[in-house]
N, C-alpha and C positions, 0 to 999 in steps of 0.2 A: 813213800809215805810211812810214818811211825803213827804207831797207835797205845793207848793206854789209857785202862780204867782207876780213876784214885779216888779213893775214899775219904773223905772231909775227916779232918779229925779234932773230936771233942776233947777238951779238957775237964769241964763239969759237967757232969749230969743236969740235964735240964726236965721239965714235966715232958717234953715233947723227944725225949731221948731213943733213939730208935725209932724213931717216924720220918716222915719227909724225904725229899729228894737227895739222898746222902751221898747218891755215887754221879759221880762224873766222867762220863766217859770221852775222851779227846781224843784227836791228830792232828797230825801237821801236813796239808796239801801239797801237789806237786809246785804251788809257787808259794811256796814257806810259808803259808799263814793258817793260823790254829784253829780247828773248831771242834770245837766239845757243844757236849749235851748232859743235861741231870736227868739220874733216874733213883726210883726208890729202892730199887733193889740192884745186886750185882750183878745178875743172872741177866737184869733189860739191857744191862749195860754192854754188858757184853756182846750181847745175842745182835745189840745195833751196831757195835764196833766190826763185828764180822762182818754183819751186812755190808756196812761201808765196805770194807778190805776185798769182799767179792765180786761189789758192785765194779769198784775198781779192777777189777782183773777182767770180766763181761765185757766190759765196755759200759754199763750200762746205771754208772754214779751219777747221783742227783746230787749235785750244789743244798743241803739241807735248809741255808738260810732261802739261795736264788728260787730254790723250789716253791717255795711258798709265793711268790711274785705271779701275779695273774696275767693272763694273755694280754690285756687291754695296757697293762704297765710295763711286761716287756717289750710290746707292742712300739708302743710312745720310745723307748729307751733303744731300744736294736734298730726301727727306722730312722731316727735322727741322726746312724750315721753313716747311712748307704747311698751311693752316690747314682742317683736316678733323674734321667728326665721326667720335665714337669706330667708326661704320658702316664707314668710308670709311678708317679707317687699317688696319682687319681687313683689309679686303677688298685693299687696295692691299701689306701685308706679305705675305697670302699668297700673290698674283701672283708681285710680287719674289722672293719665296723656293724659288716651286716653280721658274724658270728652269732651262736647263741649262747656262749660261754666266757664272752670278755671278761664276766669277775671272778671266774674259776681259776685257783693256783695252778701254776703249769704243772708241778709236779703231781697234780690230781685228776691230770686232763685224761680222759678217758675215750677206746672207741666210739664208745655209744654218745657222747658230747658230740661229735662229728657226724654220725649218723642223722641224728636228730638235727643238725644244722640243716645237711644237705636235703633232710625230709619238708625240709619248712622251707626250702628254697624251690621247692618243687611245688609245695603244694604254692606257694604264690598268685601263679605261677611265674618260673626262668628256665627261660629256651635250657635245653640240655647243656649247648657248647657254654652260654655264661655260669651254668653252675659248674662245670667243667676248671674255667678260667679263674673263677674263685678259691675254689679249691685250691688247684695250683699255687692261686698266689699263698694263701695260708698255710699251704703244705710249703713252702721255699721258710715261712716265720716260725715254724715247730721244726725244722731242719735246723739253723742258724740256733735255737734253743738249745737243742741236743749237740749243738759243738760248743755251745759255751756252757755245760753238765746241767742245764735247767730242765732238762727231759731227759730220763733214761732211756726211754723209748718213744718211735715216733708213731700215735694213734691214729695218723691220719692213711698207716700199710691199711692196703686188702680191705679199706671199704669202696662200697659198691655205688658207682655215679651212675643217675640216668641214661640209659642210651641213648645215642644221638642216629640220626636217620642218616642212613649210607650217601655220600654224598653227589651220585649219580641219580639217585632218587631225588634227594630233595632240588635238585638243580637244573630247569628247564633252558636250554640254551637254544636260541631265538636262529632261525633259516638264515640265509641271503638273504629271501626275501623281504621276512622281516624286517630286517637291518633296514635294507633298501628303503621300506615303504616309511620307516623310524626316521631315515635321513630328508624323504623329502617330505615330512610333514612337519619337519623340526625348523626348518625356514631358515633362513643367512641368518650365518653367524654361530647361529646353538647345532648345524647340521657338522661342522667340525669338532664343535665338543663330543659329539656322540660318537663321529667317526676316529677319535684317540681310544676311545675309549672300546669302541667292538673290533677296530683292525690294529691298535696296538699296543694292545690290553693293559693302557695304565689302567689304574682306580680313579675313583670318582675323583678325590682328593689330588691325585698326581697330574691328573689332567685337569684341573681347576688353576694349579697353581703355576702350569709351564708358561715360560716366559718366550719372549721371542726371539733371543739369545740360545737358546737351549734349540734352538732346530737349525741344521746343517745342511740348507738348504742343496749345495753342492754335493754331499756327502749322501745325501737324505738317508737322514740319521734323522734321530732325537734322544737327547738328552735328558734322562729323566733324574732332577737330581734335591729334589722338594716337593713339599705336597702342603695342599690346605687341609687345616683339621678343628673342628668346632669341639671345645671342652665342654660337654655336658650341658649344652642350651648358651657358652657363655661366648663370651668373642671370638673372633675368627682366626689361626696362627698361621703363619705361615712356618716351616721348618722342616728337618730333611725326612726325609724317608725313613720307613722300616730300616732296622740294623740290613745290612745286606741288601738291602731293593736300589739304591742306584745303579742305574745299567744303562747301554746307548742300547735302539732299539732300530732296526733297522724299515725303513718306511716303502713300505708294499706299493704297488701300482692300485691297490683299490683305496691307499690315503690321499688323492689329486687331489680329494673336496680341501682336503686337509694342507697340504702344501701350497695348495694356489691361495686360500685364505691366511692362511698366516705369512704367506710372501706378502702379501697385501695388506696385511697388520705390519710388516716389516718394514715398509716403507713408510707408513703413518706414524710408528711408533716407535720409540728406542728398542733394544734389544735386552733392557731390563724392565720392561713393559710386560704384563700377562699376555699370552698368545689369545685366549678367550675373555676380552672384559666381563667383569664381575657385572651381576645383575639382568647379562643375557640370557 
């Protein structure tokens, strides 16, 4: 990077001679492109040209012009070009949007801007893990910030998130017996949805969506390789799993309910058929 302050130069004296923004102070970026600034004396000129020069050497230069660009406007410009399932742009719009500081320049963004966010998220209230999850996501959009020099720093270090309750505590997990007494009040048909779901531990969603295809009746196996998922109250999707959750699952002696019924779906329906009809 070069740097240099230059002084505009008068040839007549004018009434306003020695006034105004007379010094300019410039550089040239690591991808050749210039930028200056006016000051009225030499001394500011200076004192910001260092600043730059050291910001530079930290780590920790701000983009002068990008700096001024508000969270809500990088926002718009840095997602448009990240390649996200339709999951992952929901959930990432409504982080970005719930903010308390979307008209704040990023270069002005402050701890306490974040603070105040997370406090207004609580006070709501949202469950600890969703403010958690928000966070996150806005903390990955002030990251991407700071590699392209619109943040020197990232405001969103070493603040403090609600706790969340240990998750032995908060998680009561039902007998045999229960199971048992769940399957036979659950009646043909909804008594195998329940039994994927407590003997082989898909999710709600993963066990909604298996098909009759997807079970090895020979092998007794199951194939867990899609799941149902409802967008925010909106239509129903069908599509694959968590990054990493396709897995073959091996099918225990207490899933009969479960392999005798969907043998039985097997026969009635193709193998690209859902193993539990929808509406059971």
């Amino acid at each position: 990077m070069t740097a240099k302050v230059d002084g505009k130069k008068t040839k007549i004296k004018s009434k306003r001679h020695g006034t105004g923004k007379r010094w300019r102070a410039r550089y040239v970026d690591d991808d050749s492109r210039e930028k200056s600034l006016s000051f009225e004396r030499k001394a500011d000129a200076q004192n910001w040209l260092n600043d730059v020069v050291s910001s530079q050497v930290t780590g920790n230069y701000i983009d002068p012009v990008q700096g001024k660009i508000t969270f809500a406007s990088f926002y718009k410009e840095w997602s448009s070009r990240q390649v996200w399932v339709p999951g992952t742009v929901r959930a990432m719009n409504l982080a970005a949007g719930s903010v308390t500081f979307s008209t704040v320049a990023m270069a002005d963004l402050r701890p306490s801007h974040l603070e105040t966010w997370v406090k207004a998220m609580q006070d709501k209230p949202l469950a600890p893990g969703t403010i958690k999850t928000r966070f996150n996501n806005v903390r990955s959009v002030l990251r991407a910030a700071k590699r392209d020099k619109v943040l020197g720093e990232d405001p969103s270090e070493r603040i403090t998130l609600p706790r969340r309750r240990r998750a032995d505590a908060a998680m009561v997990i039902p007998t045999t017996q229960q199971v048992g007494a769940l399957i036979t009040e659950a009646g043909i048909e909804f008594d195998a949805f329940v039994g994927l779901c407590a003997f082989a531990g898909l999710r709600l969603g993963e066990a909604a969506a298996l098909q009759v295809g997807d079970i090895d009746f020979l092998r007794r196996e199951i194939n867990v390789e899609r799941q149902v998922q409802r967008a925010n109250g909106h239509a129903v999707e069908i599509r694959a799993p968590k990054y990493g959750s396709e897995r073959t699952i091996p099918v225990p002696d207490a899933q009969a309910v479960v392999t005798s019924y969907c043998a039985l779906a097997a026969r009635q329906r193709g193998p690209d058929s859902l193993a539990i009809p929808r509406g059971r």
